[in-house]
N, C-alpha and C positions, 0 to 999 in steps of 0.2 A: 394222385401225385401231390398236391395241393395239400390232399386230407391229413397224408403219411410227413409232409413237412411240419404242419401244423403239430402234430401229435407231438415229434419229436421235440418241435419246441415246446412241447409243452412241460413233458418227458424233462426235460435239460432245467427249464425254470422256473418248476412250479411252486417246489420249498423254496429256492433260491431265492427267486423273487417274491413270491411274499412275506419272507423273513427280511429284505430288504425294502422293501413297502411297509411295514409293520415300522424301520427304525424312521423312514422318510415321517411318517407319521406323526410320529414322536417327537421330531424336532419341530415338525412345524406346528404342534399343539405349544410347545412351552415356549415357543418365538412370539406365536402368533393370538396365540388365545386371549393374552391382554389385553388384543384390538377391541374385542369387542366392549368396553368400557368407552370408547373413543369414538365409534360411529354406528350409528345404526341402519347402515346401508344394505339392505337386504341380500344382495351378491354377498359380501365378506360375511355375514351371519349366517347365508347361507352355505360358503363351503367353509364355513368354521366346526357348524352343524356336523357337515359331512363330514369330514376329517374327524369329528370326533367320536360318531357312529361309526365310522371305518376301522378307526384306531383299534378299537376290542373286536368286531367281528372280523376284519384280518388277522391277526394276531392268534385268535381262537382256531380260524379256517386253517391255520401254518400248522397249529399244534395238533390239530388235527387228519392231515396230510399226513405227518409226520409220522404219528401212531397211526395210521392206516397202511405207512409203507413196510413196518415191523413183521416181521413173520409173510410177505407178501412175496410169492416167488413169480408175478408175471414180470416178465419183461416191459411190457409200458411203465415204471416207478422210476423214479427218480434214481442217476447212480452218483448217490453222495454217500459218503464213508458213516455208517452207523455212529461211531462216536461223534462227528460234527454232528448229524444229528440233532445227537442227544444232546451236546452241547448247544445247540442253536435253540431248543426247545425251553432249555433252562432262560436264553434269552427274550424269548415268547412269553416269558412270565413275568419278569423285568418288565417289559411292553405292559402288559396287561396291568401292571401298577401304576401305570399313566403317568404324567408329569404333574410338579407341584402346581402349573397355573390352573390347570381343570380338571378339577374333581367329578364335575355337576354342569350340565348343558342350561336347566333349568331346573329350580325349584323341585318339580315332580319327580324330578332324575333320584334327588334326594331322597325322598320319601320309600322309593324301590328299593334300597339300599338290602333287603333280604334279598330281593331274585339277582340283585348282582352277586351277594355274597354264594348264592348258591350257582349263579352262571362261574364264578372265581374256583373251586371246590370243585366242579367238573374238569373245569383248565390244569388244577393240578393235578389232580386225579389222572388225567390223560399224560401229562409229563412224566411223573413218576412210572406210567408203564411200559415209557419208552426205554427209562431209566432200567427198568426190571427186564426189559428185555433184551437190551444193547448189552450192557454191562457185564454180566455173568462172561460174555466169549470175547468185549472188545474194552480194556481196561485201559488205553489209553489216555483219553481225558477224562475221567472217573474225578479229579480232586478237582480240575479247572469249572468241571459243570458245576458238582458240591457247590463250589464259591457263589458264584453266579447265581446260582439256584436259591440260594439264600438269599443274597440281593433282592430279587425277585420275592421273596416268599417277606421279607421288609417292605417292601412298595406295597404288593397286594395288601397286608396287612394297613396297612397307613389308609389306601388311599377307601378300605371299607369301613374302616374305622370315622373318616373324614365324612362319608357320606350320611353315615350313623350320624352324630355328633351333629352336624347343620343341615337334618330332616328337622320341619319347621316343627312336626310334633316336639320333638327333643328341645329345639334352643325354645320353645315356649314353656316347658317344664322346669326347665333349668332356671327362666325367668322368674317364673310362680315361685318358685321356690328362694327365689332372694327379688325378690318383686320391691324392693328398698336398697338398692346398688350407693356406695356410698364414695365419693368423687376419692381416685387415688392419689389426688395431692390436694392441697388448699385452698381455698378460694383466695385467702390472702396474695396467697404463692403466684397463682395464672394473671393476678392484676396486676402483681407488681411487676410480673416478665412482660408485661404489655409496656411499659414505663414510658406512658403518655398519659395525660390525663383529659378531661371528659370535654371538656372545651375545645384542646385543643384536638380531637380525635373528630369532634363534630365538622371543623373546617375542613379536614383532611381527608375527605371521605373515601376518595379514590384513588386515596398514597396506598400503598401495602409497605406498613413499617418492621413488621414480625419477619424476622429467619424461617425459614423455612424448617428449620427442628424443631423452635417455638413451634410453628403451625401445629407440626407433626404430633407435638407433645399433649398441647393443648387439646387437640381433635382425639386425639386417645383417652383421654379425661374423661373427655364428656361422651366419649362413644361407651363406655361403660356403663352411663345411666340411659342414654337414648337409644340405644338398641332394646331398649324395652318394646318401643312405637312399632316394631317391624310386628310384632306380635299383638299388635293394639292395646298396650298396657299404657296407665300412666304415672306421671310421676306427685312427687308431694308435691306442696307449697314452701316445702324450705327449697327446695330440687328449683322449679323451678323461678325462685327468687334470686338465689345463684345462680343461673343461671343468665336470666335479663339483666345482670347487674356487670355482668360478662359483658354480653355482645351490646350492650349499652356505652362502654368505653372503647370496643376496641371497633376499626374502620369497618366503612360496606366491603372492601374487598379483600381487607383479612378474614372477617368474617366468611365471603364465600370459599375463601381459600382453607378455613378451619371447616365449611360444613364440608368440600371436596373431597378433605382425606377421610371423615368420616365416613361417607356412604363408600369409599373405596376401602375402609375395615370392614363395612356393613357389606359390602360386594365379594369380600376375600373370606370372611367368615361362613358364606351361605358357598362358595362354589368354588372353592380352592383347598387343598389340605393345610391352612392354618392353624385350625384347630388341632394337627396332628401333629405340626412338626415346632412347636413355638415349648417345646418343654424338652427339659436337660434330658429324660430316657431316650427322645426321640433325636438329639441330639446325637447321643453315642450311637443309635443305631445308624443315622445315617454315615456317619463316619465308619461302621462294619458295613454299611452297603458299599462305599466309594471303596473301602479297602480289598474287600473279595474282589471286587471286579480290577481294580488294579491287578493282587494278585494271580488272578487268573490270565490276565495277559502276559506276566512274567512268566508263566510256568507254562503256559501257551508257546511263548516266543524261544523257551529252551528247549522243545518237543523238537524230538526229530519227526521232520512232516515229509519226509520222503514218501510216503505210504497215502498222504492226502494228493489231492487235485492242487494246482496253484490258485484256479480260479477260487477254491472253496475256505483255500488259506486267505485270499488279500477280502471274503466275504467276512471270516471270524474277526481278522482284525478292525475293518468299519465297524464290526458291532460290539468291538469289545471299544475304539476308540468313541466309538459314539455315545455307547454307554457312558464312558468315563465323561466326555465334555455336556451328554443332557447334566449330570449329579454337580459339575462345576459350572453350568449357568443355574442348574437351582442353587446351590452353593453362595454363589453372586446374588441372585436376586431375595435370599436370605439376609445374608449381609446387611444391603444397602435398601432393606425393605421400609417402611413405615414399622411395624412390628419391631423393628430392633432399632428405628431410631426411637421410639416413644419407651422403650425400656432401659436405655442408657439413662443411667446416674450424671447429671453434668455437674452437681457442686462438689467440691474438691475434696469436701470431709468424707459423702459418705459414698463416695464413689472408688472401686478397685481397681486393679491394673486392665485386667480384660475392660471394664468402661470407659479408660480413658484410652487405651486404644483402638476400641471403636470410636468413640468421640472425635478420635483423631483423624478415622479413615472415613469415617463418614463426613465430616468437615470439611474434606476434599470436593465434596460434593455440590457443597453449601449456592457457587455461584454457577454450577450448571442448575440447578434445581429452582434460582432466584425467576421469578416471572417476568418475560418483557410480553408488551403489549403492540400490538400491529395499530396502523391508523386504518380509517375507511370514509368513505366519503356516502353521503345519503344522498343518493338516486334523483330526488324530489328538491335537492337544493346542494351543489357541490361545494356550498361555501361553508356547511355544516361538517366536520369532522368527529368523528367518534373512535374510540380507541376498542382494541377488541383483542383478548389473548391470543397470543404465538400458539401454533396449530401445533408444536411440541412442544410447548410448556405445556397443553391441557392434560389434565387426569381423565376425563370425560369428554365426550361430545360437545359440549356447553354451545348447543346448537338450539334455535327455537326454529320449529318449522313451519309450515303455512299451507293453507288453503283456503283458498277466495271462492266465495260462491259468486262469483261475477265473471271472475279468469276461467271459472268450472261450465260458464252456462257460453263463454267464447273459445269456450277450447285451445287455455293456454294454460302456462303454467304462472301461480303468482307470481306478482314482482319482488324484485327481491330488494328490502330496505334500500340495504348498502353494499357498495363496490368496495372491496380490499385492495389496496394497493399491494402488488407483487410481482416477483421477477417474471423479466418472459420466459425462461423453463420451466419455473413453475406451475406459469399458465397453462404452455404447451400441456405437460403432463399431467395438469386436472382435465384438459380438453379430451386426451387420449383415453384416459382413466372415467370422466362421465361416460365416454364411448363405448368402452367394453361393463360397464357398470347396466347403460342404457339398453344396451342388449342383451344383458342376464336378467334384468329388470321384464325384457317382453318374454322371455322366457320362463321364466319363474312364475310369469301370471298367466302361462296358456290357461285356459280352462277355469279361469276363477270368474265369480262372477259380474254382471255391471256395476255399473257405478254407484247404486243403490247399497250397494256394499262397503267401499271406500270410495275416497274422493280420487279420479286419477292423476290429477294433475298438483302438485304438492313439489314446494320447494322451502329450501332454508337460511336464516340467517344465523350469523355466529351472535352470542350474546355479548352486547355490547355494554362497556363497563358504568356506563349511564343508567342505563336499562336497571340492571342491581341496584344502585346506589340509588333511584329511584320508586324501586322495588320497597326496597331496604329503610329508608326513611317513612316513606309509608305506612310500612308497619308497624315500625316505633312512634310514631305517633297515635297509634291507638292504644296503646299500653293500657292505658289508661281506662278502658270501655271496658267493664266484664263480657260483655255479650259482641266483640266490635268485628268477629268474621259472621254474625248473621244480622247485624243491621248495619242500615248505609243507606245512600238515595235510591240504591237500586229496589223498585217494588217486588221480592222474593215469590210472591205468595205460596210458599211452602207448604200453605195447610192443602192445596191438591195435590200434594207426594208430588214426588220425582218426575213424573212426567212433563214439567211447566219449564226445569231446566233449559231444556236444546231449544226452548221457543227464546226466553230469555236471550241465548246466547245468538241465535240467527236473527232474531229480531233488533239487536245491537251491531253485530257487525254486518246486515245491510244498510242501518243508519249510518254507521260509521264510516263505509266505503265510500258512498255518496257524497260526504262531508267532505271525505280525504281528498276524491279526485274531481271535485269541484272546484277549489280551491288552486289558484295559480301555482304550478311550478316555482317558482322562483319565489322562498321568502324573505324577507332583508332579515340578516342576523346583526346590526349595528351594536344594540339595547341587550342587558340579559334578561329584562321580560320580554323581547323577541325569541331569544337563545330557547327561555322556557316556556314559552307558544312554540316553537319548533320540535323539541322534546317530547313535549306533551301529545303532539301530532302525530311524530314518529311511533312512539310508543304504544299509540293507541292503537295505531296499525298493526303492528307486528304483535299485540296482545289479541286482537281480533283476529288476524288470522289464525293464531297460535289456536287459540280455543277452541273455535270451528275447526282445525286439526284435532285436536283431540277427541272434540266432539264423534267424528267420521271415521277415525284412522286407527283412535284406540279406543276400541269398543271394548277388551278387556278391563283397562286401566278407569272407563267411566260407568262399568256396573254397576257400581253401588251407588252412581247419583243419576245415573239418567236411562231411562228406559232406550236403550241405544236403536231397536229396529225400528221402533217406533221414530226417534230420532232420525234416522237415516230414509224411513220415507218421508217424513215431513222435509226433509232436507231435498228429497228427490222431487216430490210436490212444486216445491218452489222453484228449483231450478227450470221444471217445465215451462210452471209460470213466469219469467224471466226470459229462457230463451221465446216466448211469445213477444218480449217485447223486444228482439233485437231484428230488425230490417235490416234491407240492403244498406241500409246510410250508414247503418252502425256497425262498425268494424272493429271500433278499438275501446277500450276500458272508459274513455275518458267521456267521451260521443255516450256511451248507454248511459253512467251516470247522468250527465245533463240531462239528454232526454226522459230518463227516470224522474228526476226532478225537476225539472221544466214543464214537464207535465202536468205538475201541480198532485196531491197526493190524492185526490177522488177522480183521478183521470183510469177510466177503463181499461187494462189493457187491450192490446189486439188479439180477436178472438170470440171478444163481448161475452164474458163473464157474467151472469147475473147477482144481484145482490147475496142473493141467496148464497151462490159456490162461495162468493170471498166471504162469506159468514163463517163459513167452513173451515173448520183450524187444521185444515193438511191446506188451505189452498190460502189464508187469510194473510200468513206471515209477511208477506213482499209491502202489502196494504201499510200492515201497522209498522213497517220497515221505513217507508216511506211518510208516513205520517210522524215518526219520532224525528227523523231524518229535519222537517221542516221545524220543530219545537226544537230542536238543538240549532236550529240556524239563528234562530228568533233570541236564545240568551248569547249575551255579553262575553263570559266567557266559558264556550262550548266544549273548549279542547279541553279544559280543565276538568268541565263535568263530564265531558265521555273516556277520561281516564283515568277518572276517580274508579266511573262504573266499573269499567274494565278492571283496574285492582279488587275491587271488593267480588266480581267474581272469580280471580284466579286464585283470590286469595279462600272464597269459599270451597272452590273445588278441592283446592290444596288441601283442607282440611278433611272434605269431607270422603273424601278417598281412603282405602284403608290401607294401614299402613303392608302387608302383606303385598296388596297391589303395584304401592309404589314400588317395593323393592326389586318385584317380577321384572321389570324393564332397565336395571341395573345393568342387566346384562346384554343388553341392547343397544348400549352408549346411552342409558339415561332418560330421562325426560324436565326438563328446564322446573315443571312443576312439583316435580320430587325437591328440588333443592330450596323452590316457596315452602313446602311441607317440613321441610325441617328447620327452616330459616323461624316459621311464624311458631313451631314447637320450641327454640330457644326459647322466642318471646314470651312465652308464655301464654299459647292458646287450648294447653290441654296441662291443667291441673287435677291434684287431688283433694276435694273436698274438706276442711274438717268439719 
């Protein structure tokens, strides 16, 4: 009884529903796909993932249903009218041309770009013989499918085309082959639209004085020559001399706000139909895609449909309406793209009618798009305030995350700098929203493995506009050093390869932890050389945990600088050794630090180690962790020199990562370090010799 209902529902909506699952799809790909530029939270990546692996094998499973119910006289098939059908199937191909935001899941996706074109050629192959089959005896929507079908047969086209086109083999040939890219407007031209000069730009570090078209405009300039870096190329010495001569006058935060829309060219190029649809042929076609399917719904809607089902009439028009409103939000998000703001003409001589009417409509836009900034209060001192971007105004994540080997060895999660001030609904529903997050989260990780893998307990701060601008000055001040991302206080010793990295890095931030929460709660900000002993404190934190995340958590992204398994048992080594020293007494962050350090740094742990094992460099780290720990108490001014450290290596990392790698997590909501990597490439850290 059971079995025979089941069947029948199955019977009733099996094309049904999955040609309606197929459009569900579709919308939530080109709604939702943008997310992932914005957060890296494993749950939405992951069923962005799915949704997009679904999107084609539903779609293909429909068209395949569909040609399986032709010529099929059992009674278990579906009883839908052979021309809807065939009409729905022409829709299934539409489907399969995906939406403009996602081309490409990842990278790799790209590179396959033949087994989809050959998976796409079966999919039509299978339509057309629904076509060959229906049609000869049911000639009723014969012209509405045609339409439709064509549509369809535009998207497929575009979106293999797209795939082709930003396989990193291709945009690197494409590069070789004009490997001297030459800036599309003047340098003159971008310094005068800055119209501040170099003094007073230096005071302002943290105004953002550029329009947001400026931004737009500019970050398209310069995305022309620095999309070389994704492919590891580099530029001249006139490149980038123009280049530092730029982000030398204009602020730390227009600056990040010019590298933001970049890497969002550099994000839309590698995994969006950009590439396809930003030219006048691909223009008229799509205007022949929106038009067939308009008029197939006219000629649809004057069909006498006596002879159809009602149910199968109100399914054609969802997917003929659905059709129509995905092609008008890509439509819109055309429009009002980056892409066509950095292509309008704005001076009045050499600008035409279609420019100044976008000019116009985009201008409307001007003060939702302007950046406001949220306050937040640090944790460690609430009389310090830092300002930190509106969670819709970001293009990115613009998040730095953390992991403490101190919170990892008490089984918590780090702390987090700073507190945002925000509404209580908002709270409410980040509360609800960590909840079902936190629970996809244990789900997601059945079966993975311990901790030795990644760090489990990891949390984040939003980037605070201090942070940049501290960043940012930094780096401009080494302008000046030929060689100034591989020398600094920090002792490299780089002549034993890669491996010396993750010691460098864990043996800094157990120093650094120690220092931080030794150090009273409460510090008077009266003074700005208090202000900047506060900063520099903060900073140093949230750069130390940062790293040690990176270290742990993206074992892709630090391939090329640090031997990562190796890294992660030495990371595991320690943590052993650490939870040795935590006793019943010690309960909280603040108790193990002291006792760490009170103990003085030749104090044993518990367990009695001999000299020998702490010789041993899986077990030695906590030792020399503690012994830096007491040498940075002993200078004057400590906070200054453990965040010098700390720059000169995020700034090595930054560089020494390739650029292929950074782009991989583009699509991830980012990594804080990708935007050091192209900050210190303005500046001038990767030239071409003459």
């Amino acid at each position: 009884m059971a079995f025979s209902f089941i069947l029948d529902l199955w019977n009733k909506w099996n094309i049904r529903g999955f040609v309606l699952l197929s459009l569900l799809l579709q919308v939530i790909l080109i709604l939702f796909a943008p997310l992932r530029k914005k957060t890296a939270s494993r749950p939405i990546i992951f069923l962005l993932w799915l949704a997009y692996l679904m999107a084609d094998s539903v779609a293909a499973f429909a068209v395949g249903l569909i040609s399986h119910n032709q010529g099929n006289s059992c009674t278990h098939v579906a009883e839908v009218d052979g021309a809807i059908q065939a009409f729905w199937a022409s829709f299934l191909l539409l489907h399969l041309g995906g939406p403009d935001t996602i081309t490409a899941f990842s990278l790799e996706d790209s590179s396959l770009w033949r087994r989809h074109l050959l998976s796409l050629i079966f999919q039509v192959g299978a339509a057309i013989y629904v076509f060959v089959r229906i049609f000869p005896s049911n000639k009723s929507l014969v012209i509405p499918t045609i339409l439709v079908f064509l549509a369809g047969f535009i998207k497929i086209a575009e979106r293999t085309l797209a795939l082709y086109l930003s396989s990193f083999s291709k945009l690197r040939e494409s590069m070789l082959l004009d490997n001297e890219p030459r800036m599309p407007v003047d340098l003159s031209q971008l310094l005068e639209e800055l119209n501040i000069g170099r003094d007073e730009c230096e005071s302002n570090e943290g105004e953002a004085k550029l329009s947001d078209r400026i931004v737009v405009n500019h970050a398209y300039s310069f995305f022309q020559i620095f999309r070389i870096f994704i492919a590891d190329l580099i530029y001249t010495k006139e490149q980038r001399k123009m280049s530092i001569d730029y982000f030398c006058k204009v602020s730390a935060v227009d600056a990040l706000r010019v590298i933001s829309v970049e890497l969002n060219f550099i994000y839309e190029e590698l995994h969006t139909k950009v590439l396809t649809i930003r030219h006048k042929r691909s223009y008229i076609l799509r205007i022949i895609a929106l038009t067939s399917i308009v008029m197939a719904l006219g000629l649809f809607n004057h069909l006498k449909k006596y002879q159809l089902r009602k149910l199968d009439v109100k399914i054609t028009h969802i997917l003929l309406f659905g059709g129509i409103i995905i092609d008008g939000i890509a439509l819109f998000n055309i429009v009002f793209s980056d892409w066509t703001v950095a292509k309008i003409k704005y001076n009045t001589t050499g600008s035409s009618k279609l420019d100044s009417f976008l000019n116009k409509l985009v201008s409307t836009t001007d003060y939702v798009r302007k950046p406001r900034y949220a306050t937040c209060e640090a944790k460690s001192n609430t009389n310090v305030i830092y300002e930190v971007l509106g969670l819709i105004f970001r293009r990115w994540s613009e998040s730095i995350y953390a992991c403490n080997l101190f919170s990892e060895a008490l089984k918590e999660s780090s702390r987090k700098i700073c507190k945002c001030n925000q509404f209580w609904g908002i709270t409410v529903f980040k509360n609800i929203r960590n909840f079902l997050f936190q629970m996809g989260d244990k789900i997601i990780c059945c079966g993975k493995g311990s901790m030795i893998a990644k760090a489990k307990y990891v949390s984040k701060n939003p980037l605070m506009k201090d942070l940049w601008i501290f960043i940012y000055k930094h780096v401009k001040l080494q302008l000046d050093k030929p060689t100034w991302i591989k020398q600094g206080t920090v002792e490299w010793e780089m002549d034993r390869g890669k491996a010396i990295i993750h010691k460098i890095i864990i043996r800094l931030h157990i120093a650094t932890e120690i220092c931080y929460n030794k150090e009273k709660r409460s510090m008077s900000c009266t003074t700005t050389l208090n202000r900047a002993l506060v900063d520099q404190r903060e900073f140093s934190k949230i750069l130390s945990d940062y790293m040690l995340y990176l270290l742990l958590n993206q074992p892709n992204l630090m391939a090329d600088l640090a031997m990562v398994v190796f890294a992660q048992k030495v990371f595991a080594k320690t943590l052993l050794e650490l939870q040795d020293c935590i006793g019943d007494a010690t309960t909280d962050l603040n108790g193990l630090c002291e006792k760490l350090y009170g103990g003085g740094q030749d104090r044993m742990p518990p367990g009695g180690r001999s000299t020998s094992e702490l010789n041993d460099p899986l077990k030695s780290l906590l030792s020399e962790g503690l012994s830096m720990a007491h040498e940075l108490e002993m200078e004057e001014d400590k906070w200054k020199t453990i965040s010098d450290r700390w720059l000169e290596l995020l700034l090595y990392v930054a560089t020494a990562i390739s650029g292929e790698r950074h782009v991989q997590v583009l699509s991830k909501g980012g990594e804080f370090v990708t935007f050091v990597w192209l900050l210190t490439a303005h500046l001038g850290s990767f030239f071409k010799p003459e």
